[in-house]
N, C-alpha and C positions, 0 to 999 in steps of 0.2 A: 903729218906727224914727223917729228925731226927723229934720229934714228936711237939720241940719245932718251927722249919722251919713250918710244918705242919697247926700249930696254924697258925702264923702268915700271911702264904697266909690265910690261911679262911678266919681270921679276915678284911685283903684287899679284897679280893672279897664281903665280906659281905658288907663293907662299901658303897663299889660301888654301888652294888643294894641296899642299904637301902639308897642311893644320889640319884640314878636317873643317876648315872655317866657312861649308858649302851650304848654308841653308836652302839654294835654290835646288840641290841634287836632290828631289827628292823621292828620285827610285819611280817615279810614277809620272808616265806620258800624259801629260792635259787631259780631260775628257773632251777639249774644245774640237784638240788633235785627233783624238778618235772619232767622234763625231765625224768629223771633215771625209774621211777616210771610208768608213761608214757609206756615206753619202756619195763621193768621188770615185770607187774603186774603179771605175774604168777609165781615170788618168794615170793610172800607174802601167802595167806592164811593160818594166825596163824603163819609160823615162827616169829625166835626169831630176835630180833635186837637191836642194842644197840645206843643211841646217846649220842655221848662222852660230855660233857662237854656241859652238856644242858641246863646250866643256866634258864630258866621260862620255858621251855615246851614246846615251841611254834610244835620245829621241833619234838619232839617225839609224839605228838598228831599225827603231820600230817603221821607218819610212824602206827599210830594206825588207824587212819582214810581208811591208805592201807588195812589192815586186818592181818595186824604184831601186834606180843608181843612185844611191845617197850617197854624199860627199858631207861629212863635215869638218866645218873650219873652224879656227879657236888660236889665239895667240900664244895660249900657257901649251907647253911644251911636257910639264905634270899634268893638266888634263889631259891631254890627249894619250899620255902612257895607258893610264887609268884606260881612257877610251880603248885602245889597240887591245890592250888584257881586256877588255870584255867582247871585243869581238871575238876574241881568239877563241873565250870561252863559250861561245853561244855558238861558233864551226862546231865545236868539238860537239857539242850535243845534237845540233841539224843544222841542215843547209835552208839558206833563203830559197823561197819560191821562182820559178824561173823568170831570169829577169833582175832578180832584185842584187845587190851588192852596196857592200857597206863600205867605205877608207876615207880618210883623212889626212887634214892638212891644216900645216900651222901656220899662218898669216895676220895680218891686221885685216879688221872686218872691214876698213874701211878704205880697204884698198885689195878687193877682191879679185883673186889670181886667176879669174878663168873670162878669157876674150871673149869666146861666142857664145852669145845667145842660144838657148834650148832648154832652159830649165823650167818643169810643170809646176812646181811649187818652189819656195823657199822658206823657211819658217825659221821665227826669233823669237825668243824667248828670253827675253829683259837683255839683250843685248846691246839693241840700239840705245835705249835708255842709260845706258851707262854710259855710251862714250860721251866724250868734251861735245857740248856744242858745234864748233868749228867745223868737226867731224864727220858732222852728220847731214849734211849734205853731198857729202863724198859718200858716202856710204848708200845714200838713196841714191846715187847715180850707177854705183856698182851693180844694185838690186835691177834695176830699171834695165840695166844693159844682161843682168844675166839669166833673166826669163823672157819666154817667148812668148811668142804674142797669145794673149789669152791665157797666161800663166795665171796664180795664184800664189801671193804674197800673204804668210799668214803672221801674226803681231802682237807678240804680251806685252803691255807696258804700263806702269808705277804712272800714276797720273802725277805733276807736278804741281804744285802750290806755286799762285803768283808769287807768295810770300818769301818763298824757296830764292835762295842766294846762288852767285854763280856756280855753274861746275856739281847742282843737284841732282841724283839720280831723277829721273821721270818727265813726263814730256808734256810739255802745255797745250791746252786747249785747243785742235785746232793747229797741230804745230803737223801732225802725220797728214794731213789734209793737204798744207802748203808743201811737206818736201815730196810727196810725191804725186797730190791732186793732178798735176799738167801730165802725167805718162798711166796713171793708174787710176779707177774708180773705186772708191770704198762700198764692199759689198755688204758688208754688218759689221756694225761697233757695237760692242756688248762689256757693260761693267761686268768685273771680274767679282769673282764671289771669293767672299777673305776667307779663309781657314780659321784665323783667330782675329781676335780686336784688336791687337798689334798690328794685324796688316794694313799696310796703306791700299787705299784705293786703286784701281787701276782697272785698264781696257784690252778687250780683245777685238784687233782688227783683220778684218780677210778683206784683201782688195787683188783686184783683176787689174793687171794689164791690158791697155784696150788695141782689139782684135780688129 
């Protein structure tokens, strides 16, 4: 991504959160995320984890709240204010369980700012889906390189219509299989359950890093 490109998503994402124009913010961690959690709680204590495209915090809080090092990353410079104000607010009433910690950091998703490996989970939510094409192969090599063996990749994504023109939000058939099938096994695909008949379609994937 040239650095000019770079700018200009920011500056669209910025806009967005400083409109109000967030229908994906919506106040409430997946049950998919809970669930997993639920299920996992003995991969947390202090591991690392990352949440991709974390726009206000909401879900990297709740991965500190586990007793994970959550880091999340996000381009818009306005989310992540949003994000810092609500950690700040969630110290002020208690502290994470031992172990866990919450910070952030502005970056392109698809060019992920952390060299070693160690991360137990990662989790995205409509992030990868959105970026260009091109991108998205870079962005699965990031993922690949920043969890450790045996990690857990977890994956909301807007299914895409063949029909669907270039530069569509959502991801083809078959397409999260090929960027990351050769380094990770997909452990459950599950259609997503729409909220309303406006919502498009779309998949929740958990895939392992193979160990």
């Amino acid at each position: 991504m040239t650095n000019e490109s770079e700018r200009e998503l920011r500056a669209h994402w910025d806009a967005r959160y400083r409109s109000g124009q967030t229908p994906w913010d919506t106040g409430i961690t997946p049950p998919e995320v809970q669930q997993f959690w639920q299920e996992h709680s003995e991969l947390a204590a202090g591991s690392f984890s990352i949440d991709i495209g974390c726009g206000t915090g909401l879900n990297t809080l709740f991965l500190a709240r586990q007793g994970l090092r959550a880091v999340g990353i996000d381009l818009s410079g306005q989310a992540l204010q949003h994000a810092k104000r609500r950690l700040d607010a969630h110290l002020r009433e208690a502290a994470f369980p031992m172990g866990g910690t919450a910070s952030f950091v502005q970056a392109d998703v698809s060019r992920l700012p952390i060299d070693r490996p160690g991360a137990a989970y990662a989790l995205d939510i409509g992030c990868l889906h959105s970026l260009p094409d091109a991108r998205r192969a870079a962005y699965a090599e990031g993922v690949c390189r920043v969890l450790r063996e045996g990690g857990y990749y977890h994956l909301y994504v807007f299914d895409r219509d063949p029909t669907d023109g270039p530069g569509a939000r959502g991801m083809y058939e078959g397409e999260v299989a090929s960027l990351f099938g050769s380094r990770m096994a997909v452990v459950t695909e599950e259609k997503g359950i729409s909220s309303t008949r406006a919502s498009r379609p779309s998949r929740w994937f958990l895939l392992r890093k193979g160990s």
